[in-house]
Backbone as a ProteinNet text record, in pm:
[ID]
protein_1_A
[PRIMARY]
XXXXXXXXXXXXXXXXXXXXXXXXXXXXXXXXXXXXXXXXXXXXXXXXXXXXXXXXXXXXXXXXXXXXXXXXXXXXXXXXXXXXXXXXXXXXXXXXXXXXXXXXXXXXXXXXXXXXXXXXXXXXXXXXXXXXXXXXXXXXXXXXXXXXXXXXXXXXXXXXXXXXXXXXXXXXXXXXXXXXXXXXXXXXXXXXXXXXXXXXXXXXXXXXXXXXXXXXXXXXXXXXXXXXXXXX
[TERTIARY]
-5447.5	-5418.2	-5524.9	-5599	-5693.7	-5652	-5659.3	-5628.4	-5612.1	-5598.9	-5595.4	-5447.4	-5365.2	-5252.6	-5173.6	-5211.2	-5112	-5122	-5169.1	-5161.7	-5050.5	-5074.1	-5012.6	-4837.9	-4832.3	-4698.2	-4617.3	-4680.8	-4657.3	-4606.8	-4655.7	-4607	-4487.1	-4478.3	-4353.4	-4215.8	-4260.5	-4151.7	-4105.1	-4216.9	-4166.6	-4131.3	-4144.6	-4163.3	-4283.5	-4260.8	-4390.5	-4408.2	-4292.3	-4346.5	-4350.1	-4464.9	-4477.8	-4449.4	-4400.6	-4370.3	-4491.1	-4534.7	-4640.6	-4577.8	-4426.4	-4325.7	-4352.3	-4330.6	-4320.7	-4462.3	-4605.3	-4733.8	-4740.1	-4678.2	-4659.6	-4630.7	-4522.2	-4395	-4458.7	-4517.1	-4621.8	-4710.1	-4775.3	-4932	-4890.9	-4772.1	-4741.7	-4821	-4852	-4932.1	-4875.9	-4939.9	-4847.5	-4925.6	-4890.1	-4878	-4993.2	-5105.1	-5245.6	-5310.8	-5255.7	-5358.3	-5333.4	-5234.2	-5195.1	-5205.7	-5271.5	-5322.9	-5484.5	-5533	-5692.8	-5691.5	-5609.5	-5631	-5542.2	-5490.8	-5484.1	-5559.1	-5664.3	-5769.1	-5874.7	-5885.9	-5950.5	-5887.7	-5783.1	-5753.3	-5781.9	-5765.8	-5744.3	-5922.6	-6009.4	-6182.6	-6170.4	-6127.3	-6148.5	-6112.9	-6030.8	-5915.4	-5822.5	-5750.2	-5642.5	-5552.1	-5501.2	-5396.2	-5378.8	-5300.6	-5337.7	-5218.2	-5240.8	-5179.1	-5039.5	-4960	-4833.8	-4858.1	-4816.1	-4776.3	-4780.9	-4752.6	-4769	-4667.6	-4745.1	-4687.5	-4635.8	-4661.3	-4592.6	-4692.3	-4731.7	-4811.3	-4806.2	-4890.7	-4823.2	-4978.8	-4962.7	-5063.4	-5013.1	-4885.8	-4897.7	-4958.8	-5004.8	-5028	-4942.6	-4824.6	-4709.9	-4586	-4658.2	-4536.9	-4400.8	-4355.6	-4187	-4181.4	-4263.1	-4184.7	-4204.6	-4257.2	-4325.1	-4166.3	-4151.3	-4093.3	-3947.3	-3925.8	-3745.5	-3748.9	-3845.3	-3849.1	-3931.1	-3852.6	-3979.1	-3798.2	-3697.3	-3654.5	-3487	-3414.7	-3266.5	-3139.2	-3048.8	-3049.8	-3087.9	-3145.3	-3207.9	-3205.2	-3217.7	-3245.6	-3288.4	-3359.2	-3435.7	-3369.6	-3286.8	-3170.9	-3285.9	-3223.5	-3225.1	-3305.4	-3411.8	-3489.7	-3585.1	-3594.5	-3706.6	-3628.3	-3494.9	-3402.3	-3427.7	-3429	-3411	-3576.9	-3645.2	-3769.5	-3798.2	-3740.3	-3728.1	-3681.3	-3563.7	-3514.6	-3534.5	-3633.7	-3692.5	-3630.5	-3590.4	-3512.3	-3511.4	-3654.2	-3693	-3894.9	-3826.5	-4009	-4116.9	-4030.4	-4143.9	-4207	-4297.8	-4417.2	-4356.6	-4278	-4287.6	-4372	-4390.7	-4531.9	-4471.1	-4325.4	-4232.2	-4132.3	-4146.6	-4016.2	-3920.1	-3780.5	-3687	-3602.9	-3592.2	-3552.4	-3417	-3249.8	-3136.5	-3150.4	-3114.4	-3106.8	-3018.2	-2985.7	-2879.6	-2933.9	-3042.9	-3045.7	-3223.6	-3265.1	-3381.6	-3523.6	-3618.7	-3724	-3828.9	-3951.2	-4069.7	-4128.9	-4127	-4203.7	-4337.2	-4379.9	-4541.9	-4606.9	-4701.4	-4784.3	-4826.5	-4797.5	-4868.3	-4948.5	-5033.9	-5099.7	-5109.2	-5129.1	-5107.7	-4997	-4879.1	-4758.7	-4627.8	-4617.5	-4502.6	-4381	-4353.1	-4201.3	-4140.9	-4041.4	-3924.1	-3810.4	-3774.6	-3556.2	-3506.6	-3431.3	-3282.3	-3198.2	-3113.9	-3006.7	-2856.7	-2800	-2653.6	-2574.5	-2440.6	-2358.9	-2307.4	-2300.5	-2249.7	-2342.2	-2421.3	-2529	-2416.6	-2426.6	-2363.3	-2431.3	-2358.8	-2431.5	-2566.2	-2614.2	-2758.4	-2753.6	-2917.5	-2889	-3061.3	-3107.4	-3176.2	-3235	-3384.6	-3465.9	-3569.9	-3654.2	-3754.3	-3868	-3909.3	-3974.4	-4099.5	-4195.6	-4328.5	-4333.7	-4400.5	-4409.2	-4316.4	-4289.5	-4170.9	-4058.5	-3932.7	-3854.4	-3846.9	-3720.9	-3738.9	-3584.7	-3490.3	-3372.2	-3373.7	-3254.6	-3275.7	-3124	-3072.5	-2932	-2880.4	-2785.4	-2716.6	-2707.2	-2731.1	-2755.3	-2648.4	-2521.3	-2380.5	-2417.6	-2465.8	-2537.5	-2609.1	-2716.7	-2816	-2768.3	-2680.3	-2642.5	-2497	-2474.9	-2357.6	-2465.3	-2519.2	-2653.3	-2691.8	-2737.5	-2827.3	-2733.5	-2593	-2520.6	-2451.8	-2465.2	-2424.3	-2505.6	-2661.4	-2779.4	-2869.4	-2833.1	-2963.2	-3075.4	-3108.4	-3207.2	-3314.2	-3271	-3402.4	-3367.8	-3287.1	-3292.9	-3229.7	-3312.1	-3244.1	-3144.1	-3011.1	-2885.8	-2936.8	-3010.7	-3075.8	-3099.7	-3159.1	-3192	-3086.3	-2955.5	-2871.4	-2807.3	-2767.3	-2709.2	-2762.8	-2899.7	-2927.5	-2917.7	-2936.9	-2920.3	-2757.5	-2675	-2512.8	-2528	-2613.1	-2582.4	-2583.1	-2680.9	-2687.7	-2565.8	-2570.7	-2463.1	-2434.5	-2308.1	-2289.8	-2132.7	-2135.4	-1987.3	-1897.3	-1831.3	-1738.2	-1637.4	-1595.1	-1477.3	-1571.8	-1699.1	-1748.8	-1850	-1846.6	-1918.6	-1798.7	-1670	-1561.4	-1568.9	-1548.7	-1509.7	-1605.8	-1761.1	-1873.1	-1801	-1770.3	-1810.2	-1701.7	-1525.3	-1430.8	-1473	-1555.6	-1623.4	-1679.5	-1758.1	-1824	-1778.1	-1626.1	-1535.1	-1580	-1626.8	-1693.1	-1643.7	-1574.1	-1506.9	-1598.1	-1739	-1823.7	-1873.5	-1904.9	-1947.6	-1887.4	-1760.7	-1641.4	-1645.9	-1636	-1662.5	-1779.6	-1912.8	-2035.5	-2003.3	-1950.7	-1942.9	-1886.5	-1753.4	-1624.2	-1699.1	-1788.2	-1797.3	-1941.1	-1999.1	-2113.9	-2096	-1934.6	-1844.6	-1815.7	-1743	-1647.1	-1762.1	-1889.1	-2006.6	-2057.7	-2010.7	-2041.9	-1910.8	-1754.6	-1668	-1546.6	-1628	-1528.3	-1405.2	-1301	-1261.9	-1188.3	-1251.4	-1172.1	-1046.1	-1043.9	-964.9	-819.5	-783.6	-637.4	-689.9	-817.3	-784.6	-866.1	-925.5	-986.7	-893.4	-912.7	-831.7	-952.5	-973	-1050	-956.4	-1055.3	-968.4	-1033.8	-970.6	-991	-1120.9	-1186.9	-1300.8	-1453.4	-1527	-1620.7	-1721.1	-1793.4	-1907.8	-2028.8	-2158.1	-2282	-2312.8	-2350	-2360.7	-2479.6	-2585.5	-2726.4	-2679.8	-2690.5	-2685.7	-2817.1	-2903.9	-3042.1	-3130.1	-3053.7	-3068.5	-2984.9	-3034.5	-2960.8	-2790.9	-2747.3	-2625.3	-2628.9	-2530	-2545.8	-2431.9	-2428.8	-2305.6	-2213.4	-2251.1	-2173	-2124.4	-1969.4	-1877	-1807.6	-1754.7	-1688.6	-1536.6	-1427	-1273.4	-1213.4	-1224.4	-1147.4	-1219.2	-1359.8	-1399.2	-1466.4	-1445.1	-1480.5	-1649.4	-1676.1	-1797.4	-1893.8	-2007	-2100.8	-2229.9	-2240.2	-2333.6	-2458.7	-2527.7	-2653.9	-2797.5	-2809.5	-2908.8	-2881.8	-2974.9	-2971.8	-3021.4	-2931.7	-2888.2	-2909.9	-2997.9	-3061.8	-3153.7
-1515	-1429	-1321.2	-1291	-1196.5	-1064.1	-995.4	-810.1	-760.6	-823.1	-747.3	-758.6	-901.2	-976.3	-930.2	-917	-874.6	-698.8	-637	-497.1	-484.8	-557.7	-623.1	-625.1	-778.7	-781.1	-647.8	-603.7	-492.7	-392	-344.5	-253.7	-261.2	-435.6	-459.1	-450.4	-426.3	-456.6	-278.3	-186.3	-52.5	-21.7	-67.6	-47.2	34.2	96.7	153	113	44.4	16.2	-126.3	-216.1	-338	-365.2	-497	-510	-673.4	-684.9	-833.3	-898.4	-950.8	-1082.7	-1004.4	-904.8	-902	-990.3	-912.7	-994.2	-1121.6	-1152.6	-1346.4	-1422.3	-1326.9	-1413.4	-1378.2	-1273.5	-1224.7	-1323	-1346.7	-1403	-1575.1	-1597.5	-1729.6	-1831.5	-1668.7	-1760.8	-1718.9	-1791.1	-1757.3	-1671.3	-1558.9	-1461	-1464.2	-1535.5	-1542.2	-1542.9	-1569	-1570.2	-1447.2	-1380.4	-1278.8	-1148.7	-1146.4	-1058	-1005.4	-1119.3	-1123.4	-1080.8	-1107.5	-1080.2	-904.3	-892.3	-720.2	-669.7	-697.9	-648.7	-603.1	-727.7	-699.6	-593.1	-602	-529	-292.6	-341.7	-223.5	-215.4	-291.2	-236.8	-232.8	-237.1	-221.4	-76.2	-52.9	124.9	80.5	-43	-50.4	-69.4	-100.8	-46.6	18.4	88	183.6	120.3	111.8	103.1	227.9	163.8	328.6	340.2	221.9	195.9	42.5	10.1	-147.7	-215.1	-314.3	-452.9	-371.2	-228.6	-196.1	-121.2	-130.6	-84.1	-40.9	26.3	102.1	141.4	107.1	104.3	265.7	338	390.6	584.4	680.6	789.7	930.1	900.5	992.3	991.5	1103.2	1062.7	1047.7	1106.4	1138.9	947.3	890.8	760.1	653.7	705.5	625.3	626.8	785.6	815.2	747.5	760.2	686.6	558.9	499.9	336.9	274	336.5	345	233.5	300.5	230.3	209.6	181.8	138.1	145.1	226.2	308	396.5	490.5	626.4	735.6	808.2	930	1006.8	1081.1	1220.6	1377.2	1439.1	1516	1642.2	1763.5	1927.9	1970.2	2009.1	2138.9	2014.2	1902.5	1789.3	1717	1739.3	1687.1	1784.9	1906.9	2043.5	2027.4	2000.8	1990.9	1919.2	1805.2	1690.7	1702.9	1786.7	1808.4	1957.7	2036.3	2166.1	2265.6	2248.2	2355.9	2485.6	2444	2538	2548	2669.9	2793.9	2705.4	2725.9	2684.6	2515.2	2502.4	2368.9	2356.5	2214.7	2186.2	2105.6	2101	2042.2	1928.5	1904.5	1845.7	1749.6	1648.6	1545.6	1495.4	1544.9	1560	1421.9	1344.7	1152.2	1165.3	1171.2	1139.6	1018.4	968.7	816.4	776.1	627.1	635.3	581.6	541.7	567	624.1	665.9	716.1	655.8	722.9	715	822.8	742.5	855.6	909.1	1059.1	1128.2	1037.4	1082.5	1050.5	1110.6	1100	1178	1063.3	1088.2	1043.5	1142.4	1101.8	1181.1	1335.2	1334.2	1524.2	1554.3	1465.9	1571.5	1504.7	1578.5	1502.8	1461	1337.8	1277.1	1285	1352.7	1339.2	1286.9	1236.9	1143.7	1254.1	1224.2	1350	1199.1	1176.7	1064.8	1149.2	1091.9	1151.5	994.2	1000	909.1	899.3	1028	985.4	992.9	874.3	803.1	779	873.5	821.3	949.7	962.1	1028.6	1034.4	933.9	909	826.6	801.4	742.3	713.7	584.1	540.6	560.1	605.8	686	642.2	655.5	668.7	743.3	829.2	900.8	949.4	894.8	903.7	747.3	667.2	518.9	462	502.2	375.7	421.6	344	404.1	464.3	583.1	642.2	659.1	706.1	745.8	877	915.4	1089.8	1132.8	1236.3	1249.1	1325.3	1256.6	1358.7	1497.2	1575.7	1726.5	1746	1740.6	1799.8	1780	1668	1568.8	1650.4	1660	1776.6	1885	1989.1	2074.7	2057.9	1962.9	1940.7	1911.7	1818.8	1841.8	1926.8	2036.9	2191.6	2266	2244.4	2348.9	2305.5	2158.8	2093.6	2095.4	2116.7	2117.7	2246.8	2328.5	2444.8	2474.9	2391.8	2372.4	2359	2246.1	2211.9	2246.6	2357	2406.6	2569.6	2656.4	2810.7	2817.4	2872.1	2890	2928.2	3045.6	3103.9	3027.9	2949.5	2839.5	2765.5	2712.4	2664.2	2761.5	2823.7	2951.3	2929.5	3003.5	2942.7	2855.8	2725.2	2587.9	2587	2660.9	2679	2720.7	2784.9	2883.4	2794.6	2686.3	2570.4	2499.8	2420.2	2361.9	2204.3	2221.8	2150.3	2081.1	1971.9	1920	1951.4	2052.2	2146.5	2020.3	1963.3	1863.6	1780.1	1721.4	1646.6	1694.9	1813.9	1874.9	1892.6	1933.9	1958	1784	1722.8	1601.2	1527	1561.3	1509.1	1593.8	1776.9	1853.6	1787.3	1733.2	1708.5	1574.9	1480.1	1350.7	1402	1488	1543.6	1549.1	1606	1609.9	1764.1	1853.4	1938.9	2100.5	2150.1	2262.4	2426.1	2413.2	2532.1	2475.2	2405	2318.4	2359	2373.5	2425.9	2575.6	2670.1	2780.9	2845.1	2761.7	2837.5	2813.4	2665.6	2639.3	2734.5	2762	2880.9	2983.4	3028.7	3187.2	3196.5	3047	3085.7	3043.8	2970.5	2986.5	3079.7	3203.6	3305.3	3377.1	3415.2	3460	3451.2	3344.8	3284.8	3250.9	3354.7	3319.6	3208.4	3118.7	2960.7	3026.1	2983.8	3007.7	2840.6	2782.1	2666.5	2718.6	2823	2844.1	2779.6	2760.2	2672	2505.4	2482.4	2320.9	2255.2	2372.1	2358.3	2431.6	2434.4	2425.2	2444.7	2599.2	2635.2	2649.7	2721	2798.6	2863.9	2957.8	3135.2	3162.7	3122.6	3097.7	3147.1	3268.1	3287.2	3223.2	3133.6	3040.9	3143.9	3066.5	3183.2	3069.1	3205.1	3125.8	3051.2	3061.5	3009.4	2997.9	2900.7	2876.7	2875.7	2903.2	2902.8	3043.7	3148.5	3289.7	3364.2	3471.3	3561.9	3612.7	3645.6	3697.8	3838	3832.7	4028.3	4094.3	4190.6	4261.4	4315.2	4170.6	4155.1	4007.5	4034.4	3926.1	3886.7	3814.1	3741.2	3718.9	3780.6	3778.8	3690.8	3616.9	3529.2	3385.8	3395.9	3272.9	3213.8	3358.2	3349.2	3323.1	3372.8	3334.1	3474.1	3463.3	3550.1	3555.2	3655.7	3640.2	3727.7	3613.1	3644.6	3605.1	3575.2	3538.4	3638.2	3707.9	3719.5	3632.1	3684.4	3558.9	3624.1	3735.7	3772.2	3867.6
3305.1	3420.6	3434.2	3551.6	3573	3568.5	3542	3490.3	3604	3752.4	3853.2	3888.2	3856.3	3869.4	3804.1	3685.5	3548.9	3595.3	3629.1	3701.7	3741.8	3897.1	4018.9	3958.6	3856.1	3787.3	3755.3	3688.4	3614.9	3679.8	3815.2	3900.6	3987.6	3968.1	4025	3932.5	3804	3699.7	3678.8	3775.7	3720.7	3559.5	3457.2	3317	3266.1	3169.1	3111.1	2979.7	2961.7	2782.6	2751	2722.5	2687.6	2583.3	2525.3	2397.2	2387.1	2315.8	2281.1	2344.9	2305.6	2387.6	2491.7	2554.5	2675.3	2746.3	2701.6	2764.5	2723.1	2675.2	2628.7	2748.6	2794.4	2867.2	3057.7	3039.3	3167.8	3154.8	3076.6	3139.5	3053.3	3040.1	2994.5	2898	2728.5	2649.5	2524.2	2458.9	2291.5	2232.2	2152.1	2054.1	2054	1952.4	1976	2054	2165.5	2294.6	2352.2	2346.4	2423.4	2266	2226	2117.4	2217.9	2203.8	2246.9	2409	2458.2	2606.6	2592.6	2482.2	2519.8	2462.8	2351.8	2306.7	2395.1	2489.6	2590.6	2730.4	2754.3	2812.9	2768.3	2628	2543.8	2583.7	2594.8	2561.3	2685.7	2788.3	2898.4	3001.1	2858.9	2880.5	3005.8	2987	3123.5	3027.5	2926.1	2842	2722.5	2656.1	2562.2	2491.2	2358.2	2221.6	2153.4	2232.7	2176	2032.5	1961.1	1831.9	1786	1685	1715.8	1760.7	1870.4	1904.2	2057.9	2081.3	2219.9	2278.6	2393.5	2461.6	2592.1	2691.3	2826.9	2897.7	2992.2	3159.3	3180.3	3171.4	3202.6	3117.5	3185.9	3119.5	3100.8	3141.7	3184.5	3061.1	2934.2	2827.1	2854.8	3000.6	2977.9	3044.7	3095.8	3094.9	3000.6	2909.1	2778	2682.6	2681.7	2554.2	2522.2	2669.8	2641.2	2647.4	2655	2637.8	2521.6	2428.7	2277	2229.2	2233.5	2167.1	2220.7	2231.3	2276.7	2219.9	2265.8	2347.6	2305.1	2420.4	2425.7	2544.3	2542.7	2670.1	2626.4	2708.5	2742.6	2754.9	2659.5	2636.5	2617	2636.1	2558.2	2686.9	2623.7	2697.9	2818.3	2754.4	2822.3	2978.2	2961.2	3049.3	3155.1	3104.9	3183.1	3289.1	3194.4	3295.9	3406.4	3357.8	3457.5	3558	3544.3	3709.2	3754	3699.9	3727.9	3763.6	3630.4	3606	3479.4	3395.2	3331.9	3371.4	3347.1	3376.8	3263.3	3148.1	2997.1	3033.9	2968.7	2981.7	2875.6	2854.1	2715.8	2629	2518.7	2478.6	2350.7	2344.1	2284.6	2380.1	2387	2467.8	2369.1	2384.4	2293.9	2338.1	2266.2	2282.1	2217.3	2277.7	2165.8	2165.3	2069.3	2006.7	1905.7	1915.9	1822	1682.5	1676.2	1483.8	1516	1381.1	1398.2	1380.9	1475.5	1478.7	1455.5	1413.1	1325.9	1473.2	1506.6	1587.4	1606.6	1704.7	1755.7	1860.4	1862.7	1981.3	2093.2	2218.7	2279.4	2421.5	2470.3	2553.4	2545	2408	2332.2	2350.6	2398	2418.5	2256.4	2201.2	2069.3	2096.7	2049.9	2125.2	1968.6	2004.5	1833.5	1888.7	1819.3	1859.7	1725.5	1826.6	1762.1	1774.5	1671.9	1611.7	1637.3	1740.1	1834.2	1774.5	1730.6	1727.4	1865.1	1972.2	2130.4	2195.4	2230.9	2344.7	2416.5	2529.3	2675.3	2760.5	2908.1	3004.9	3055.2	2989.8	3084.9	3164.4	3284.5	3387.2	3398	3469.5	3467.2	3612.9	3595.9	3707.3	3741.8	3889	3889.4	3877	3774.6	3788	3853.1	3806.6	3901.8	3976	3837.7	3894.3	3831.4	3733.7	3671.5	3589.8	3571.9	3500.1	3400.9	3367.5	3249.3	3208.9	3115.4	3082.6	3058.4	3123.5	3107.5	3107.9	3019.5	3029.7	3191.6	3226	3336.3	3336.7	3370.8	3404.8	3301	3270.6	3241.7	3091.2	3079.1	2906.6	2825.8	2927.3	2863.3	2841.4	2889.3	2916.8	2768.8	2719.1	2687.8	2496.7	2528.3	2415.1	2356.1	2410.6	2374.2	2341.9	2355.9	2322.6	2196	2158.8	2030.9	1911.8	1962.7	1918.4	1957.6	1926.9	1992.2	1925.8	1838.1	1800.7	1873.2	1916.7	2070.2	2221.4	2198.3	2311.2	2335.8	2392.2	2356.4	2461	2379.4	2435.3	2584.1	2591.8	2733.9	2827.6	2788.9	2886.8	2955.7	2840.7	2914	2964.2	2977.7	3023.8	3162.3	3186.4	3312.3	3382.5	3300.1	3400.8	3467.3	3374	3441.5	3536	3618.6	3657.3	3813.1	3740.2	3904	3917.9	4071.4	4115.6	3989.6	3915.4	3798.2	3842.3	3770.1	3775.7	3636.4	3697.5	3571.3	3521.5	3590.9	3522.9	3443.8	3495.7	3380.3	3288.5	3248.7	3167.4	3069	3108.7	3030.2	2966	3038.6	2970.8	2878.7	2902.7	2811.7	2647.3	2711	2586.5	2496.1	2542	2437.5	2378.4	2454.8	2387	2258.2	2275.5	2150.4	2042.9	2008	1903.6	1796.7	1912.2	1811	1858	1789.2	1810	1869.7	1805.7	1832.2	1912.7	1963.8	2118.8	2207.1	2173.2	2295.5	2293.4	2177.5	2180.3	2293.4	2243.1	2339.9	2475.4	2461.1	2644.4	2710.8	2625	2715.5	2714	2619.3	2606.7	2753.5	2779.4	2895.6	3005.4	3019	3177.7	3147.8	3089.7	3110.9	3179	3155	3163.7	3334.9	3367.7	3502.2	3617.4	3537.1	3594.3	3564.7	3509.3	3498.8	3396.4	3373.5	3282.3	3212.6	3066.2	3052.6	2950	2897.2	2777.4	2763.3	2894.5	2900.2	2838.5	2874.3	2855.6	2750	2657.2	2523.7	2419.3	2273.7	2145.2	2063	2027.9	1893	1797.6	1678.9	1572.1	1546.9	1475.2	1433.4	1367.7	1360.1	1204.4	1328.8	1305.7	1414.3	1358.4	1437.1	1460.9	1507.4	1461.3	1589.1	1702.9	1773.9	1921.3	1916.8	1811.1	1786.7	1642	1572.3	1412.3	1385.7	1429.7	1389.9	1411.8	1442	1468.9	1395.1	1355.6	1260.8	1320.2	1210.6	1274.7	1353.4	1405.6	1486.6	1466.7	1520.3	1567.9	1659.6	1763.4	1866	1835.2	1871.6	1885	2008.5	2024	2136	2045.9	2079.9	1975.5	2075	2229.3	2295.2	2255.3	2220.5	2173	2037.5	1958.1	1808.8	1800.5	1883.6	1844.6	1824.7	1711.8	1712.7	1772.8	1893.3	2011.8	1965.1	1888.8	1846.7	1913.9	2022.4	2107.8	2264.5	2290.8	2429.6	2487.9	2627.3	2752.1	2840.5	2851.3	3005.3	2955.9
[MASK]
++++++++++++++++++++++++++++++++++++++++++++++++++++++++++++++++++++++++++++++++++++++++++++++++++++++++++++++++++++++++++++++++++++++++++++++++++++++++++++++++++++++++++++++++++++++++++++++++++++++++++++++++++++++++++++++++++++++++

């Protein structure tokens, strides 16, 4: 197949991540033959080498990254960008996934998977040219507050502040099964008005609102929580 065709293919399949079987089954040759014809493609700089045996035409890490491996999405602060909704450039694309994978760089930007036992709420996009997985606004939002690691409480805080679906943000956060999950959520609707406290169930024991920030000396006594991060 001439490199103009297999382009051609390719753009129609909207994918960014090749796997070897995949160019086998494209240019209809076996393993060895389709080694040498991406070699050549690779000296030619029309495809680039992710890792082995998978490769990508395209130069746009956020549609690389979620098609590294299955299932996956594009969760935390990287979700937030996508639908522009944070100021910060991130220089990290944050991948949940359900078992793990070794970080990597591609196009200078670092892709890490975070390993979630609940892969759900994502949805499959077009991004620039080709598809990508990215969690639903409520996901991400439901993510960063389970994980704030990779993502500052602040931030979600703000993204609340956009037009959100409260019933299914409630219903992602009790999927979760995680009690200080529910704490931050209530304590950054009460913040914005919502109130869920009727249709969530803590206990007494104060959590920090950032487990990765020092403690303070401001508390929250309706949601047990210790409000150690500013949020404006």
């Amino acid at each position: 197949m001439q490199a103009l065709d297999f382009l051609k293919k390719i753009e129609t399949m909207k994918t960014s991540v090749l796997t070897l079987n995949d160019i086998s089954k494209i240019i209809n040759k076996n393993k060895e033959y389709s080694r040498l014809y991406i070699y050549r493609l690779k000296k030619r700089n029309i495809i680039t080498e992710i890792e082995k045996n998978k490769y990508t035409l395209s130069d746009e890490p956020y549609e690389v990254a979620s098609n590294l491996i299955f299932p996956s999405y594009i969760s935390f602060i990287s979700a937030y960008s996508i639908y522009g909704l944070t100021t910060q450039i991130p220089k990290t694309i944050y991948i949940v996934s359900s078992k793990p994978k070794k970080s990597l760089i591609f196009n200078k930007m670092t892709i890490n998977f975070v390993v979630l036992k609940n892969v759900f709420g994502y949805r499959k996009m077009i991004y620039k040219k080709n598809y990508l997985f990215v969690a639903e606004l409520e996901k991400a939002i439901i993510d960063s507050l389970y994980l704030p690691k990779f993502c500052p409480i602040s931030e979600t805080f703000e993204v609340l502040k956009n037009k959100i679906d409260i019933e299914k943000l409630l219903k992602y956060a009790l999927l979760m099964n995680s009690i200080v999950l529910l704490k931050r959520l209530g304590f950054l609707l009460d913040l914005i008005s919502i109130d869920i406290s009727k249709k969530v169930k803590i206990n007494n024991r104060y959590d920090l609102l950032n487990p990765y920030l020092k403690k303070s000396k401001n508390n929250s006594v309706r949601w047990r929580l210790n409000i150690n991060e500013v949020l404006e």
